[in-house]
N, C-alpha and C positions, 0 to 999 in steps of 0.2 A: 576541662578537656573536651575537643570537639566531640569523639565519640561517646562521653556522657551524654549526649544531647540526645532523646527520640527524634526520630524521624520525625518532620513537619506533614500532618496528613494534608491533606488537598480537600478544600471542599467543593459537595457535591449536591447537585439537583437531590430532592427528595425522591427513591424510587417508583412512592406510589404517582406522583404528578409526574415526574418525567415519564413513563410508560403511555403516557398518552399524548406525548408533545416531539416535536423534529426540534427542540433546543439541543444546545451542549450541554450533555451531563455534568463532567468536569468543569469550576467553576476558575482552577487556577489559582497561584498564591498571590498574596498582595504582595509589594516591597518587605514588608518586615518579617512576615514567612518568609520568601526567598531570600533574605539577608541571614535569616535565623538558619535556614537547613544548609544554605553554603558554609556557612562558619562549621558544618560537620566535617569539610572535607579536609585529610588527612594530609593531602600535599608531597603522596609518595612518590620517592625520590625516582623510583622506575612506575610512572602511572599506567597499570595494566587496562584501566579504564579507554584510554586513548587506543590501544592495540584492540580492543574491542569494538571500537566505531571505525564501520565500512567506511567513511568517511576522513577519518583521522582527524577529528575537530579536537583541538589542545586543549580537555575537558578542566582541569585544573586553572590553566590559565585565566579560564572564561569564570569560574567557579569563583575564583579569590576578585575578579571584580566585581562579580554578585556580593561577594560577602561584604567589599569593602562602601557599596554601595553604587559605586560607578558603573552603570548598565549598560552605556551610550560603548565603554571600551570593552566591555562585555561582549557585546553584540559585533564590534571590529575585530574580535577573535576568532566566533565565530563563521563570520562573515567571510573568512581567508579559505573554510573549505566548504561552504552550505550557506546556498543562497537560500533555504528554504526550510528554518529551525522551526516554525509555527509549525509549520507540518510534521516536521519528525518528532517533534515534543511531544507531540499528540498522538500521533502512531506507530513508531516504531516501536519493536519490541525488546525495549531494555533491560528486559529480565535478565534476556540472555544475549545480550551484548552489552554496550559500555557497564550498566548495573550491574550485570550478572559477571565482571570481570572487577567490580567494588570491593579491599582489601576488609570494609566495616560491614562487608553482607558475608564476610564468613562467620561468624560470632552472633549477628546482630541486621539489620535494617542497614543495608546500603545508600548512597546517598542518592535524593531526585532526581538525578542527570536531567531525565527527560522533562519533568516536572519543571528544573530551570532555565531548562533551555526553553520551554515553550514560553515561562513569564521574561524572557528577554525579550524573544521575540514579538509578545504583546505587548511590553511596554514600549516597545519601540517603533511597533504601529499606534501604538497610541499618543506618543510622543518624536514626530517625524525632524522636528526641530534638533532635535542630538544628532539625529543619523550621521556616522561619516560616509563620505563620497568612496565607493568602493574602487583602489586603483585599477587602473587600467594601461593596458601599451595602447600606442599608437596604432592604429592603423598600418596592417603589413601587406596588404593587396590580395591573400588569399582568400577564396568562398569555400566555405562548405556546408552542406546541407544535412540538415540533423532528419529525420522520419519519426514524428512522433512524439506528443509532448510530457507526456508523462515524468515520472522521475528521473528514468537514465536520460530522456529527453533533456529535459531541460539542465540536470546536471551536467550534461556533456556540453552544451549551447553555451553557459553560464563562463565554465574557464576557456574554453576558446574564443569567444566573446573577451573575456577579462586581456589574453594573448593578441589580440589585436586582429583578431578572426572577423570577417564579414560573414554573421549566421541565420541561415533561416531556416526553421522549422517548421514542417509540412505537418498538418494534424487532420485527418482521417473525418473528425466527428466534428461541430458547429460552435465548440466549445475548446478551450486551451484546457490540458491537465491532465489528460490519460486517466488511469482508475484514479485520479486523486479526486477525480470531478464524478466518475460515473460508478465508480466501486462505491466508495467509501460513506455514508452518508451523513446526515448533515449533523448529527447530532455527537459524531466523532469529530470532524470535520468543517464546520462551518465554511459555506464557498465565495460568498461573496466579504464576509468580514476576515478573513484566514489566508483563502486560498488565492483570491483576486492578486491580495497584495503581494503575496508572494512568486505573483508568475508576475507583475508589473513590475519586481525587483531584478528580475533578469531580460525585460523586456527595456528596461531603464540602463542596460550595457551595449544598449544594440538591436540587438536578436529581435532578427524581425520571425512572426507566427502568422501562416497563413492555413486558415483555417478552411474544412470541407474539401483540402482534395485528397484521394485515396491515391498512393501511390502504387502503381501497379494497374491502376484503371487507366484513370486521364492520364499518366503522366506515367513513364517509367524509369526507376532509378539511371539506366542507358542514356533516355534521354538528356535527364537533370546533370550528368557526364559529359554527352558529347554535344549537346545545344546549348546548356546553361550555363556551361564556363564552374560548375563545381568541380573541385580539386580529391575531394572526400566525400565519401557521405557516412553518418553512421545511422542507423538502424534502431530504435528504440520504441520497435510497436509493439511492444507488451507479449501478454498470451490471452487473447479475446478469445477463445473459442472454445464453448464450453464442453463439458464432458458427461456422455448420460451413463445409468449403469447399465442397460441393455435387456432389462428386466419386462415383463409385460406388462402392457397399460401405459408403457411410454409416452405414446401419442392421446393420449385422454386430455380434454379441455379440462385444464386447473391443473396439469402437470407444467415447469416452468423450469430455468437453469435459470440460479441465483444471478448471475450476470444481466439476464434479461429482465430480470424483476426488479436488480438493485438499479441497472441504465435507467429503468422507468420511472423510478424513483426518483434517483439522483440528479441523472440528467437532463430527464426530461421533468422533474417535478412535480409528479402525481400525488405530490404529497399536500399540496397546496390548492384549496377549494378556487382558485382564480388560471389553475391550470386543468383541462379537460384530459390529460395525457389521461388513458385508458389503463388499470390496475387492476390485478385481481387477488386480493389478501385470503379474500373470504371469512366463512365464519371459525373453520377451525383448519390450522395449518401446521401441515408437517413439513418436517424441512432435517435433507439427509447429509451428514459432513459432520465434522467438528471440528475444522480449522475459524479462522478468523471471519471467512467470506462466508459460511454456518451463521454465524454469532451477526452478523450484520444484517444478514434476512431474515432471522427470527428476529429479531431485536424492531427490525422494519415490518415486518407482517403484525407483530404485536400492536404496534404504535397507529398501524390501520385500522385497526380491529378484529384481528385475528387472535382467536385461542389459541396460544402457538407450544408446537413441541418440538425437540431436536431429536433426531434419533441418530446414534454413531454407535459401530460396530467392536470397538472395543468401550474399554473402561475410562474414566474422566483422567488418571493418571493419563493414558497417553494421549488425550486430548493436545492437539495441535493448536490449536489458537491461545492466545494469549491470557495468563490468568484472570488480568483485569477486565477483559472482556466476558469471560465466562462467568466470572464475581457477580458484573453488572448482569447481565441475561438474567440470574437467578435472582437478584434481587428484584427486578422488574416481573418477578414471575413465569418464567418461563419453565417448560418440565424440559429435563433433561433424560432421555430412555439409553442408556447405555446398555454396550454387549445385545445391542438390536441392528438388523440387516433386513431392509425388505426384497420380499422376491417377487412382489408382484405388484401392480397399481389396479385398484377396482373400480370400474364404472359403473353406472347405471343406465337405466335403456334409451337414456337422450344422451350419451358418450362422454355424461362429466365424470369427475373422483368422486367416489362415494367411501373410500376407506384405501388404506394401504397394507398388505399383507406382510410378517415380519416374519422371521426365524432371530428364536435366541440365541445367540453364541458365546463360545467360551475361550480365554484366551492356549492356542497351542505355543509351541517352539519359537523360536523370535525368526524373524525374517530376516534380510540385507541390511537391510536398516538398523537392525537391533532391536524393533520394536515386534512384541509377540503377536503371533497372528491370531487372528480371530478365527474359528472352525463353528462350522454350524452345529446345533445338538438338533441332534433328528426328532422329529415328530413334536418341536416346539412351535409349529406357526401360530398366530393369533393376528388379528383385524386389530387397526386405530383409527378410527372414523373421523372422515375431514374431507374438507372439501378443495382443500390447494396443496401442492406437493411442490416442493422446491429443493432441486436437486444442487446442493453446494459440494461436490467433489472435484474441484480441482478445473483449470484450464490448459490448455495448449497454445502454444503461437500459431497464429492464423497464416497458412501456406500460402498467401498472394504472395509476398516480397519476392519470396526462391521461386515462386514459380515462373516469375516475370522476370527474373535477373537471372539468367544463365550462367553458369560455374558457381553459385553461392548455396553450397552442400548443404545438406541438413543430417540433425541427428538421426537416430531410431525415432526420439519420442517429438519430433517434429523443428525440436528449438535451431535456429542458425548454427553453424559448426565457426567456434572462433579460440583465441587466445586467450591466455589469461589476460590480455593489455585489449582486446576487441578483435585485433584483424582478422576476419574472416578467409575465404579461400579465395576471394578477389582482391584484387590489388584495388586499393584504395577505398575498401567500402570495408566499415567497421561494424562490429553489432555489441550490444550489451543489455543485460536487462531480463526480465523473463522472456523475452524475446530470445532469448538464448540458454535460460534455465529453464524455462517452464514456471510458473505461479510460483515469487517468492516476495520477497517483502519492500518496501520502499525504501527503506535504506541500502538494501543491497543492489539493489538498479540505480542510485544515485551513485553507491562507486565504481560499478561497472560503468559507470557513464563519463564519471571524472578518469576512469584508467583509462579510456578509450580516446578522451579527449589530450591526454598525455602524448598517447602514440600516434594520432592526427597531428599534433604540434610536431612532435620529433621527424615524422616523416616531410611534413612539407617545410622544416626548416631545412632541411639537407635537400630541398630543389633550390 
């Protein structure tokens, strides 16, 4: 019976050697692992697993090629809604999507989704001779312009592209990928063996990327409308803009928003003795959050040579990031200081961090969210001595676009004002993404990408 089967684990880097290397942790299954954990899947007749991927990649379908051995029709399944499974195999969070919607994880160990999806995708950069030719329509004469290459980016580029779409994508930064290139780092992500190939897969439908112009600067979406002959545009510039807590000592040398530390890293490659990019890890680092973008700058500060600690204001239960990420932190050594809030950043008399001041807290009443609030216990402050502060709380969408495009509203918390399918409050410009939530996860700006690219189709067929 499939479900007698364990779970296939995944093997991995050693914690004590990878804590000091930019390698991939996860090492991925071979053939006969991911033949072995596909054979667990169950093949229900209603698969809840598919209604759980933003995406709606036919998990089953892909699953019983795995099993049966044929990876090449594997990979042409999911290739119908996700040009870019290396990626989400490796970061999405399947706990609580396709996995977390797994009929053998209510009993037991649900099956690898993401774990197969990513050795599909491996094998099939490894082996480019199977690939099939993804179809495509002909050429329909419409242009439109995507902003931003990122996930919704390029997943909206990808099926308009595949509809017979003429696409180019404008990219902000000197590189193709959005946070896939400058959030995420390399040891999640690998960018030249992972991520390359996967933006060359949608760059191989068409879709031309032109990289370094800011739109809203040199160029503004009006223009790329009434000069460029675009019919659409949609919108997919993330939420770059970071968030401080307002606390004092802000402004001290060796305070940093995880964006800026992880871009340095990432993007520009500080990580690498043949690049000069300018880093500051230090000798001991604290780092405030406990989402995902937390877990990646400690994870990153450690790997430089930073003592590192995380400190988050509630308890590990309602740790936001991902458990496999949080797993890996601890095993690599990392402390985690829970039910801790700092209120102040301290310097010394040449204005670096010399420590950061905390109050302990305890959890009260639950919030909007459901999740209980954290309340300070009076007369708990204590010092944690360090010398780099990295503040990981959360981003917002960068106000250039709306501020340059006229009639495209914005929320309270800054994000584009749009549809559930994109259309924003302008006729013809689209948005999706955290661009329009605020900071969420890459799967889910890959559907808002594909829904938007739905209703760019639907609207310019009815011209």
């Amino acid at each position: 019976m499939a479900n007698k089967i364990p779970r296939v684990a995944v093997r991995e880097q050693d914690p004590k050697v990878r804590a000091h290397n930019f390698e991939e942790v996860s090492y991925g299954y071979d053939k006969q692992e991911a033949m072995l954990e596909a054979s667990r899947c169950l093949h229900c007749k209603n698969p809840r697993c598919v209604g759980g991927c933003p995406v709606s990649i036919q998990i089953p379908e892909f699953i019983a090629h795995v099993a049966e051995g044929d990876i090449a029709a594997a990979a042409g399944v999911i290739a119908k809604d996700s040009l870019l499974p290396a990626v989400c195999g490796r970061v999405c969070p399947q706990e609580t999507q396709c996995e977390g919607q797994c009929i053998l994880g209510v009993k037991g160990e649900p099956v690898a989704i993401g774990k197969l999806e990513r050795f599909v995708a491996d094998y099939m950069h490894a082996h480019p001779e199977q690939s099939q030719a993804v179809e495509k329509a002909p050429a329909n004469g419409h242009k439109v312009a995507v902003i931003g290459s990122g996930p919704a980016g390029l997943a909206c580029a990808a099926d308009l592209a595949k509809w017979g779409y003429e696409v180019t994508i404008f990219e902000a930064l000197h590189k193709a990928g959005g946070v896939l290139v400058y959030g995420i780092p390399e040891f999640r992500l690998p960018k030249d063996k992972v991520l390359a190939k996967e933006i060359e897969a949608v760059t191989a439908l068409g879709v031309k990327i032109e990289t370094d112009v800011i739109i809203g600067r040199t160029v503004t979406i009006d223009s790329l409308m009434e000069k460029e002959g675009f019919e659409a545009v949609f919108v997919g510039t993330g939420a770059g803009l970071p968030r401080f807590m307002g606390i004092p000592g802000e402004n001290l040398n060796g305070v940093f928003s995880a964006n800026e530390f992880l871009t340095r890293n990432n993007l520009m490659k500080a990580y690498l003795d043949d690049y000069a990019t300018p880093i500051h890890a230090g000798r001991k680092a604290v780092v405030v959050g406990g989402g995902n973008v937390a877990m990646d700058a400690a994870r990153t500060a450690l790997r430089l040579g930073a003592d590192t600690t995380i400190v988050y204001r509630r308890t590990e239960v309602e740790l936001p990031a991902r458990k496999e990420e949080v797993h890996h932190a601890k095993e690599e050594g990392i402390e985690f200081r829970m039910l801790t809030n700092p209120v102040e950043v301290l310097g010394d008399e040449n204005g670096n961090v010399r420590a950061i001041k905390c109050i302990k807290m305890e959890l009260g009443e639950p919030d909007e969210s459901g999740r209980r609030s954290p309340v300070p216990v009076e007369g708990s402050e204590f010092e944690v001595e360090c010398d780099t502060v990295i503040m990981a709380l959360g981003t917002s969408p960068n106000p250039l676009i709306a501020k340059t495009t006229p009639g495209l509203e914005r929320t309270r918390k800054g994000g584009l004002v749009a549809s559930e399918g994109g259309a924003t409050t302008r006729d013809g410009i689209f948005a999706g993404g955290d661009a329009v939530t605020g900071a969420a996860t890459v799967i889910l700006a890959m559907g808002a990408g594909r829904k938007a690219a739905a209703e760019i189709h639907k609207k310019l067929s009815e011209n």
